[in-house]
C-alpha positions in Angstrom: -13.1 55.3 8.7 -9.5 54.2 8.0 -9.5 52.4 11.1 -12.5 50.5 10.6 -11.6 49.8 7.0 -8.0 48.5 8.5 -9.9 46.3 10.9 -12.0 44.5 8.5 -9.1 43.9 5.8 -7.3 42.0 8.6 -10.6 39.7 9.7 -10.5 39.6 6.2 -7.5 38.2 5.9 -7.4 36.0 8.9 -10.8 34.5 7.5 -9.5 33.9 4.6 -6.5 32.1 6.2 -8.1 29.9 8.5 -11.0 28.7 5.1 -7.4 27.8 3.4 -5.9 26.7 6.0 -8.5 24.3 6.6 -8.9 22.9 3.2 -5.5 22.9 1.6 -3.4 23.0 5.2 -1.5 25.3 7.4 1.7 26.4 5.5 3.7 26.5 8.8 2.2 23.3 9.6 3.1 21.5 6.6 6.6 23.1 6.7 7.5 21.9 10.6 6.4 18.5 9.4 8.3 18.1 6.5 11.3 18.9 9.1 9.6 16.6 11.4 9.7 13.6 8.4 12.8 14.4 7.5 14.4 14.2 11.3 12.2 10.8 11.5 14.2 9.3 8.7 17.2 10.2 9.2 16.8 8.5 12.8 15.4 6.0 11.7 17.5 4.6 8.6 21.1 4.3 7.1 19.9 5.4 3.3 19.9 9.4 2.8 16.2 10.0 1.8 15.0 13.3 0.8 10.9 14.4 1.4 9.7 14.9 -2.1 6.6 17.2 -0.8 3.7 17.1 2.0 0.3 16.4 1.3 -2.5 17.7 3.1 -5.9 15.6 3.4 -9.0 17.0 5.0 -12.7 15.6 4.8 -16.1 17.9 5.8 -17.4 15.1 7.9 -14.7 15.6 10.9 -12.3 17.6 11.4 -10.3 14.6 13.3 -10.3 13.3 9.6 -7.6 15.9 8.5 -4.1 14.6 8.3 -0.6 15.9 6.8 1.9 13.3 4.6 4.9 13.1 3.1 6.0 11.4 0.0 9.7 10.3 0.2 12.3 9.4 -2.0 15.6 7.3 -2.3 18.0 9.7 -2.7 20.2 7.5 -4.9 16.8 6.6 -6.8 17.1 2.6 -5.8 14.8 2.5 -3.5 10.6 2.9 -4.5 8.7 5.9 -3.4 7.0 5.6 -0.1 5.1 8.0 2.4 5.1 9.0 6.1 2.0 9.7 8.0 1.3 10.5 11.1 -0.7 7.9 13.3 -4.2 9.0 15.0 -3.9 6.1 17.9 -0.7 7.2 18.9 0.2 10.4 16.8 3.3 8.3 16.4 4.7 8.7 12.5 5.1 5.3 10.2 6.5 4.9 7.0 5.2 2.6 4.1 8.9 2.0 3.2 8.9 -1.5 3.8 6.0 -2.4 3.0 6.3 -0.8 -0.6 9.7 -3.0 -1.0 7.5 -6.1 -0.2 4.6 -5.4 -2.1 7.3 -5.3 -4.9 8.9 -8.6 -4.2 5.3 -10.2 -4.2 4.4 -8.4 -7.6 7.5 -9.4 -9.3 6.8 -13.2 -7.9 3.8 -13.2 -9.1 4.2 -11.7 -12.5 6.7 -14.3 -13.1 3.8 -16.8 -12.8 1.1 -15.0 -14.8 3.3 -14.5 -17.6 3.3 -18.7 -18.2 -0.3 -18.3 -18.9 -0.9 -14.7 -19.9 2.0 -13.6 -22.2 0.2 -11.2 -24.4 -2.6 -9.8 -21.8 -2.2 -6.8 -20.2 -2.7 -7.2 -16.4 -2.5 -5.4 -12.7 -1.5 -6.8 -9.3 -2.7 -5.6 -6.0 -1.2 -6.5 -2.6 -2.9 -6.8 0.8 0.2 -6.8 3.3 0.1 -6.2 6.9 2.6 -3.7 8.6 5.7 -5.9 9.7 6.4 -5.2 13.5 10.1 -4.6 13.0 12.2 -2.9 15.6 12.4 0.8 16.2 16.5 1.3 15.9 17.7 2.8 13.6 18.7 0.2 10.3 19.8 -0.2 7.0 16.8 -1.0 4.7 19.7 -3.9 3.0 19.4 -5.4 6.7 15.8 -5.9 6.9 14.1 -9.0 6.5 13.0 -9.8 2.5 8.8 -10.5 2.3 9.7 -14.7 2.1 11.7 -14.7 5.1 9.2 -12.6 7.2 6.2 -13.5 6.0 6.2 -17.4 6.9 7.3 -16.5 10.4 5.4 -13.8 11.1 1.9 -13.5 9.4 1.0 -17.3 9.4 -2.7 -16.0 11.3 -2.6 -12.5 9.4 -4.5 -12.0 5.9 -2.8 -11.0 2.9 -4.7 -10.5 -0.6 -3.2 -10.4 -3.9 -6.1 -8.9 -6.5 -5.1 -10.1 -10.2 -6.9 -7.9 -12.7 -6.6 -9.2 -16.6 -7.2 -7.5 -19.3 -9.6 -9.4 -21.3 -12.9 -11.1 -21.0 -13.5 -14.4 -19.5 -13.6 -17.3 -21.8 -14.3 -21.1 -20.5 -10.7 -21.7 -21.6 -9.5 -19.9 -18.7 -10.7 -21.7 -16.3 -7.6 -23.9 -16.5 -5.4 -21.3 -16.9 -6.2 -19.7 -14.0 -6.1 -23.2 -11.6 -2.8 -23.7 -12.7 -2.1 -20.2 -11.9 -3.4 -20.6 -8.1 -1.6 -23.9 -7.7 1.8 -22.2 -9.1 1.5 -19.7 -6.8 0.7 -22.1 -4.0 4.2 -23.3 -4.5 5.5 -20.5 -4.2 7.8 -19.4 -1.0 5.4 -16.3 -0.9 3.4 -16.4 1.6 -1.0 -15.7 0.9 -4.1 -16.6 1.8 -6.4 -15.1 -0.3 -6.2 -15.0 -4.5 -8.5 -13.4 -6.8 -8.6 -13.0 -10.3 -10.7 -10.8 -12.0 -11.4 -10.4 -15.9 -12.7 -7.5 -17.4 -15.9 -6.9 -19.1 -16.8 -10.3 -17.0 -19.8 -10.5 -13.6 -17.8 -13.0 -12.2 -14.0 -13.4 -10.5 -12.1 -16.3 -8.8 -12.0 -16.4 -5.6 -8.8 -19.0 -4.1 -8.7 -19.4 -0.5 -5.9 -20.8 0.8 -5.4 -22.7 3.9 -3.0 -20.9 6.4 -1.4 -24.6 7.2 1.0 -23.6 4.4 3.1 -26.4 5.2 0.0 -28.8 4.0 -0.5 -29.7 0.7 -3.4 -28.4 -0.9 -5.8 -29.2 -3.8 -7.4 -27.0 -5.8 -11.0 -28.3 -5.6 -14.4 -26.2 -6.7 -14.8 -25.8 -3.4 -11.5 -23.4 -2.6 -11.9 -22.2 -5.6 -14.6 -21.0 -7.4 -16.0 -18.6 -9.9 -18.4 -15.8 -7.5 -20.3 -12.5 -8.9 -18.6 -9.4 -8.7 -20.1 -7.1 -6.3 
């Protein structure tokens, strides 16, 4: 009886394992590949960096959907937080480091530029930005390209969205507010294609298209730019 008894606590236990294991992730797992992250960066960059913690993602539909990733900081705390995952393609890992120090250049640009119009508004900005193909020796992040210099070079036929979200309702007054807005930010050195600002509480957003000759001058015409519902 104690043997049987002994027998079913451990399938016990081993079930209970694996149903954790699978929904919250392997401890083991997520341990090697915090050591696996933290060996990645230290490869691959000057800057100390320290893994903050591993996060484990899992969704019922496929198992092939499960994934481990690491949120990392700047040790000094100059740096903005960023995350390493694991690619499915080539089960390569990729950082977001980059890509978080751009989408923070183009924020900052932008902000700059909706203030003019928008002092006392509350507002969000969200980036689109393609992953840079930068080279895979190791670097100091100070020594890689800023989003200006790269981005007219090297995403001239890639698409990058900036999503403006202000906090009020639409009025007809803003209609010119939010031209002047597109064609400030048109001469800009920051490179976009695509614009949209979107008001609370309103059905509709503007949608700016912008034409990837950026080295043309361009009119802001109803055409290009335009008031569309919301989906």
């Amino acid at each position: 009886m104690k043997i049987f008894l002994s027998i079913i606590t451990v399938v016990a236990l081993v079930v209970i394992y694996f149903v954790y294991s699978l929904f919250f992730g392997n401890p083991l797992s997520m341990y090697h590949y915090k050591k696996t992250v933290q060996q990645y960066l230290e490869s691959k960059y000057e800057e100390p960096f320290k893994v903050e913690k591993v996060e484990y993602s899992f969704k019922l539909s496929t198992l092939k959907q499960s994934y481990y990733a690491a949120t990392v900081k700047d040790s000094k705390g100059v740096l903005p937080e960023f995350r390493v995952v694991r690619q499915n393609d080539s089960n390569q890992l990729r950082d977001t480091l980059i890509l978080e120090i751009w989408d923070k250049q183009l924020t900052n640009e932008t902000s700059v530029i909706l203030k003019k119009n928008y002092q006392s508004e509350h507002y969000t900005i969200k980036n689109y930005i393609p992953s840079p193909q930068l080279s895979n020796e190791k670097i100091a992040v100070t020594d890689t390209p800023t989003y200006e210099n790269y981005s007219k070079s090297e995403l001239l036929d890639k698409r990058v969205n900036i999503t403006i979200t202000i906090q009020k309702s639409y009025e007809d007054e803003d209609w010119n507010a939010i031209t002047t807005i597109v064609k400030d930010m048109v001469d800009t050195p920051i490179y976009f294609n695509q614009l949209s600002i979107e008001f609370i509480d309103s059905n509709y957003r503007l949608d700016a298209t912008i034409k990837l000759d950026w080295d043309q001058a361009i009119d802001i015409e109803h055409q290009r730019c335009s008031l569309v519902e919301k989906k």
